[in-house]
NUVO-891113 format. One record per residue (C-alpha): z, y, x negated. Coordinates in Angstrom, 1 decimal, m for minus. Example, Ala and Ser with C-alpha at 12.3 -4.5 7.8 and 13.67 -1.06 7.14 Angstrom:
// residues 2
     c3     c2     c1
    7.8   m4.5  m12.3
    7.1   m1.1  m13.7
// end
This chain:
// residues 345
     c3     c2     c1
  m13.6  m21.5   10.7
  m15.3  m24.9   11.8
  m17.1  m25.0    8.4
  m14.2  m24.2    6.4
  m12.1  m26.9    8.4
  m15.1  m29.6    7.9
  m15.0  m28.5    3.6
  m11.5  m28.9    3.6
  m11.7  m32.4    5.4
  m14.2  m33.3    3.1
  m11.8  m32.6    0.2
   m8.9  m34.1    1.9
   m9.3  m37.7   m0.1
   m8.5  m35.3   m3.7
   m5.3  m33.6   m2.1
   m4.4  m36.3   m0.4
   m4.3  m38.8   m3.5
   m1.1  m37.3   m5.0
    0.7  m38.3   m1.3
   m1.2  m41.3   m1.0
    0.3  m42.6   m4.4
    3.4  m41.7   m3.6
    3.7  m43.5   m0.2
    2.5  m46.2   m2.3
    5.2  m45.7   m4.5
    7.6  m45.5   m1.8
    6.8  m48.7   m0.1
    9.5  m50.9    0.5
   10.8  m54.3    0.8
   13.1  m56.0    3.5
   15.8  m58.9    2.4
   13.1  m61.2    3.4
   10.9  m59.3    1.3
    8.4  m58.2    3.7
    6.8  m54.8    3.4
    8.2  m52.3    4.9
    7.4  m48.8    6.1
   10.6  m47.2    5.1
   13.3  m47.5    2.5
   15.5  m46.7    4.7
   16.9  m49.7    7.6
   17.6  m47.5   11.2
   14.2  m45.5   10.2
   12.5  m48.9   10.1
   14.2  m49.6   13.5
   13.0  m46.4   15.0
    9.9  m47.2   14.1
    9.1  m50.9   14.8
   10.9  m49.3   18.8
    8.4  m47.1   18.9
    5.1  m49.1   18.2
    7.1  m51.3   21.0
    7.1  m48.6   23.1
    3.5  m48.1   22.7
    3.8  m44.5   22.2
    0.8  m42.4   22.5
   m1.2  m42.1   19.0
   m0.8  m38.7   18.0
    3.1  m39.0   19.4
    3.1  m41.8   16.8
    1.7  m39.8   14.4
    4.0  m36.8   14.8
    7.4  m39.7   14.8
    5.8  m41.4   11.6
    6.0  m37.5    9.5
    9.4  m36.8   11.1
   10.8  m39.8    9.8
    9.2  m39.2    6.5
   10.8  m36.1    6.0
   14.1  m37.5    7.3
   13.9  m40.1    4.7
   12.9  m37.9    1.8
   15.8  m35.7    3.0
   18.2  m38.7    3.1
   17.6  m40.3   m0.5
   17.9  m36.3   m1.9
   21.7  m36.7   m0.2
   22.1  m40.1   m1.3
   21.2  m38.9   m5.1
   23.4  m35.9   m4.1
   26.3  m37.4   m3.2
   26.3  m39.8   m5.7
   26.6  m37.1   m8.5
   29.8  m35.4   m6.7
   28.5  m33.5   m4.6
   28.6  m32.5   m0.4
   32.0  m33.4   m0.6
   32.7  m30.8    2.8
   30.2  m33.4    4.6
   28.2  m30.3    5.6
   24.4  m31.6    4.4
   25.6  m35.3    5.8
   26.5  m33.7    9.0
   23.4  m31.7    9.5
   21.2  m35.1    8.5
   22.6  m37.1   11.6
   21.7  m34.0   14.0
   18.4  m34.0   12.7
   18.1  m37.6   13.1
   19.7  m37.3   16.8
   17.1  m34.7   17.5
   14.5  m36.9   16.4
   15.4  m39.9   18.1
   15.9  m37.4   21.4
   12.5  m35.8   20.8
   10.7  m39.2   21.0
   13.1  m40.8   24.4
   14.8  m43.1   21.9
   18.1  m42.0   22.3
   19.2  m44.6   25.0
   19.4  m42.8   27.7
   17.0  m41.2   30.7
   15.4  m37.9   29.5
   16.3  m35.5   31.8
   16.7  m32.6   29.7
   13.1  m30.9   31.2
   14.1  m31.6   34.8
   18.0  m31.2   34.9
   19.6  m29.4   32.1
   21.9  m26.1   33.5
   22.0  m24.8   29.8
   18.4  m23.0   29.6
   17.0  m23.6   32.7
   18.7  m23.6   36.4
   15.9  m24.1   38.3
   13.9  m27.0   40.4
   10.7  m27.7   38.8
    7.8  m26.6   41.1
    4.1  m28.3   41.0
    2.2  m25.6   39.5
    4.8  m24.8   36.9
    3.2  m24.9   33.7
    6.6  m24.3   31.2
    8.8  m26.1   33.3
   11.1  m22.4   32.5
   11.1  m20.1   35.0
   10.5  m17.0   32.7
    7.7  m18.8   30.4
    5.9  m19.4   33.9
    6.3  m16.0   35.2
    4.9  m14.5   31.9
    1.7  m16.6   31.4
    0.5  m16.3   35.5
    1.1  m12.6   34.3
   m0.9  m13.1   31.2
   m3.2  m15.0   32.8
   m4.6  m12.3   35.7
   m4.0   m9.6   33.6
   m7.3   m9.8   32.0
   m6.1   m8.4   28.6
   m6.9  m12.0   26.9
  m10.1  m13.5   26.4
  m10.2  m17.3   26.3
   m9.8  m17.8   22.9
   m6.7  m15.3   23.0
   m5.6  m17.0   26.2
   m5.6  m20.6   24.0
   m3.9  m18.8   21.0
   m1.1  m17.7   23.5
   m0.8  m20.8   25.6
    0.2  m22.6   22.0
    2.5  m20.0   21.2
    4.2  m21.1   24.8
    4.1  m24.4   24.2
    5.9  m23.8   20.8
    8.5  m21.7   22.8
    9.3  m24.6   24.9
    9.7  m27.3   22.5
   12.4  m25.1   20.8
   14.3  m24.5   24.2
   14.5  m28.5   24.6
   15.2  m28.8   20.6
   18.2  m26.6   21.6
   19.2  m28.5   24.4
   19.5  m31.9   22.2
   21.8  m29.9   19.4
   23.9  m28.7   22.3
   23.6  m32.6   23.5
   24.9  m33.4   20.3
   27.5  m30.3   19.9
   28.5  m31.7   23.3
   29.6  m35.1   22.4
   31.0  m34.1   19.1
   33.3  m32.1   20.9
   34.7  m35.1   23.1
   34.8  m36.9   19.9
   37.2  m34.1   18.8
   39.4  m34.6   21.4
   40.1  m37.7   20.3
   41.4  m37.1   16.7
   44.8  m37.7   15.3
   44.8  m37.3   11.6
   45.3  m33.7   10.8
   43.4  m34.1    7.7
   40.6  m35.6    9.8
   41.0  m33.2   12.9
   40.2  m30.3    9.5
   37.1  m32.3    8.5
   35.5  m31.8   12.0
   36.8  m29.0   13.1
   34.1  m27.8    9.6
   31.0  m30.0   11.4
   31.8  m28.1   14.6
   31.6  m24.9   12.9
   28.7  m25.6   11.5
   26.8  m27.2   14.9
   28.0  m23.6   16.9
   26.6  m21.4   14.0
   23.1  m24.1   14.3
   23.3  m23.6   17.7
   23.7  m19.5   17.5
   20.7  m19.1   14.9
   19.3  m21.3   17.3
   19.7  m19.3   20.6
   18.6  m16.0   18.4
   15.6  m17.4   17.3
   14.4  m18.5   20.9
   15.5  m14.4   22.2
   13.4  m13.0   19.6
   10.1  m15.6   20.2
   10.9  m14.9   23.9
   11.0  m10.9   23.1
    7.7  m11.4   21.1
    6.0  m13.2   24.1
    7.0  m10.6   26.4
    5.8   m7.9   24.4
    2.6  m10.1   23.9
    1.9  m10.2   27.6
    2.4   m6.4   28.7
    0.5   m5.3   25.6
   m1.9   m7.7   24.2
   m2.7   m9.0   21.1
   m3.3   m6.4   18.6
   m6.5   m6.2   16.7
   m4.7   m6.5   13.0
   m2.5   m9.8   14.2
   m1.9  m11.7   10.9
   m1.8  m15.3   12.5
   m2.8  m17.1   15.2
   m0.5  m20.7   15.0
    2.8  m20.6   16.6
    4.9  m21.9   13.6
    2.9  m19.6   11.1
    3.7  m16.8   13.5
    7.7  m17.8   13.4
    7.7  m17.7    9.8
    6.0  m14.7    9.8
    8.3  m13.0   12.2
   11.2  m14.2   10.5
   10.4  m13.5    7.0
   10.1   m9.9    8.2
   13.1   m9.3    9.7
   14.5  m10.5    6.3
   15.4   m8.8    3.2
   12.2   m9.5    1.2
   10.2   m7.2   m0.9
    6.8   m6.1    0.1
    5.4   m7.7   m2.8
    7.4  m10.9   m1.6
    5.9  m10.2    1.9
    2.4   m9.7    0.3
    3.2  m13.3   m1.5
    4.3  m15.4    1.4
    1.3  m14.0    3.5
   m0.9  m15.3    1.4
    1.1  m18.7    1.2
    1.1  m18.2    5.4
   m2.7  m18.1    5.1
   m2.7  m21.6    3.6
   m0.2  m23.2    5.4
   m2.3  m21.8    8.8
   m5.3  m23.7    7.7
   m3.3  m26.8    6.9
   m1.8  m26.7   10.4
   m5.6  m26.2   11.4
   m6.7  m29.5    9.6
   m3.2  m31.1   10.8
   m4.7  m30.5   14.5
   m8.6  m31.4   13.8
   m7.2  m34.7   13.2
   m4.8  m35.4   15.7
   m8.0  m34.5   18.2
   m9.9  m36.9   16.1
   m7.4  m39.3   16.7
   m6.9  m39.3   20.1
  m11.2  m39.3   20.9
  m11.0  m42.5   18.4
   m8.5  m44.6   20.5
   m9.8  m43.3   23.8
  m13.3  m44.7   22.0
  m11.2  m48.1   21.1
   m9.9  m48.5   24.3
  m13.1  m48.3   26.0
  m15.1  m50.7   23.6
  m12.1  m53.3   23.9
  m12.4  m53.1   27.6
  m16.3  m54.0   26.6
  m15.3  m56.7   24.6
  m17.8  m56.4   22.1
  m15.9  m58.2   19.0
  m18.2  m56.7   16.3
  m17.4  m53.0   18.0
  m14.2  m53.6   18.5
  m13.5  m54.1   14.8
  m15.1  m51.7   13.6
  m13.5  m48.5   15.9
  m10.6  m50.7   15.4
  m10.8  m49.5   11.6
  m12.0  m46.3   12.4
   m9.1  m45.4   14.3
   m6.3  m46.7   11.8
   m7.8  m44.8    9.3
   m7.8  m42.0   11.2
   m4.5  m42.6   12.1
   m3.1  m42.7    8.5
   m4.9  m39.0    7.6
   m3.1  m37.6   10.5
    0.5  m39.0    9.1
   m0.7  m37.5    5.7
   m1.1  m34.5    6.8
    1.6  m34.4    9.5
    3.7  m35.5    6.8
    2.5  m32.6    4.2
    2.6  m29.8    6.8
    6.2  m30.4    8.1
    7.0  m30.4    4.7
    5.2  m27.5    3.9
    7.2  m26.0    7.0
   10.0  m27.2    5.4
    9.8  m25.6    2.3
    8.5  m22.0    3.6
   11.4  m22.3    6.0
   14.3  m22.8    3.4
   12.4  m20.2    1.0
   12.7  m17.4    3.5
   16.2  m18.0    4.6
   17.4  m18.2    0.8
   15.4  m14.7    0.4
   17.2  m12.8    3.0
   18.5  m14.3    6.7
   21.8  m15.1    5.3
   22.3  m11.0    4.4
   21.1  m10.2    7.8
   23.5  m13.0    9.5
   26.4  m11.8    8.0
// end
């Protein structure tokens, strides 16, 4: 896997032309007509807030793909909307949750995170040193995974991901129900029927977000227990968390076996991008740990030259953060257009 991962790397500078022209192509201008990074003004904001912020490099790395794909997503409703359509509001409406979520995700939403530590919705207890989830039942089931000596450590690192992945759903449902929240005060507030009609439709479609949401997290839950008590099993297809979910997903839907025999293979190649996704965010985090240590040196000559390092490094992990959300993305929609909406019904 380490050779293939390296090959792949190696070839990354051919895939990654056809994204590299088109951020290229993308690049935009301010009204002062300085290069931007986005076409798009509040993503710029977010942005220029969070290299302020001095986020962590691969949490800058993970912001910048996020509000790529929220950009490409935005100029399809822009082109949409001009032509007629979304009149219900419904794609509109679900862009501004996932930009709340995003600015949530990254502490840029204004106020004190405290989702982890004091949200009642998930979770309704204190957080105890030791605790590794911050969720009672997560903990509970990997200090039962972890003495009961059916994992070896490579299993144990597979399944401490797939935990990990777990969480970060349960606190990407706390912000929609954040948002579902203040919508409804919002609500409360209307007078025009017409307009009372309009979000009484955005509430309907934040509850139904919010029950796929809750179903999703029983059933990765469910899959985690059964995990634990039995181990993995010597034919498991994946190993990554979000190839895993897919997989899951796709099979509780209405697809074919042939289509099943399809997207596992497409599975298989989005795995080993997730792979590459990950070699580099390690890559980039041992490069600025290296920066910050020959700065501290003060070295001019080495300074510049890790200095280069590193912000190269740091644009092949957007570039591929950016291509494997979007892959996500795609596989995603693709599997709930072949089936989840028959079984949701």
């Amino acid at each position: 896997m380490q050779i293939l991962i390296w090959l792949s790397l190696f070839a990354v500078g051919a895939m990654g032309g056809k994204y590299s022209q088109e951020m290229n192509e993308q690049k935009a201008s301010d009204k002062n007509n300085n290069q931007v990074e986005f076409r798009i003004a509040k993503l710029n904001q977010v942005w220029e807030k969070a290299i302020r912020m001095q986020l962590a490099p691969v949490r800058l790395s993970e912001l910048h793909s996020d509000l790529k794909i929220q950009e490409k997503d935005e100029l399809q409703w822009k082109k949409l909307k001009a032509e007629g359509m979304d009149e219900d509001g419904e794609r509109e409406a679900k862009l501004r949750r996932n930009f709340n979520i995003i600015l949530a995700k990254y502490g840029m939403d204004g106020k004190k995170d405290t989702r982890t530590l004091d949200s009642n919705r998930l979770k309704d207890h204190d957080v105890k040193e030791g605790d590794t989830f911050e969720d009672p039942r997560l903990d509970k089931l990997w200090n039962k995974a972890k003495t009961s000596g059916k994992f070896s450590d490579e299993e144990l690192q597979t399944l401490q991901r797939e935990f990990r992945h777990h969480k970060d759903k349960i606190n990407e449902y706390n912000i929609v129900m954040d948002t579902v929240s203040r919508t409804e005060e919002i609500h409360k507030n209307v007078i025009s029927p017409l307009e009372g009609d309009m979000k009484d439709d955005v509430l309907h479609q934040k509850h139904a977000d919010l029950k796929q949401r809750m179903r999703y997290l029983n059933q990765g839950f469910e899959r985690l227990r059964k995990i634990t008590h039995e181990g993995y099993s010597a034919d498991s297809e994946f190993k990554e968390p979000r190839v895993i979910e897919l997989w899951e997903m796709a099979k509780r839907s209405n697809l074919s076996e042939d289509e099943l025999d399809s997207l596992k293979e497409e599975l298989r190649h989005f795995e080993t991008k997730v792979e590459k996704h990950q070699h580099y965010q390690e890559q980039l985090e041992l490069s600025h740990q290296k920066l910050k240590h020959v700065e501290a040196l003060g070295d001019e000559d080495h300074i510049m030259r890790n200095k280069e390092k590193y912000n190269t490094l740091a644009e092949k992990a957007r570039e591929m953060g950016y291509k494997m959300k979007k892959h996500l993305q795609d596989l995603t929609n693709k599997i709930s257009r072949n089936g989840l909406q028959h079984n949701e019904l």
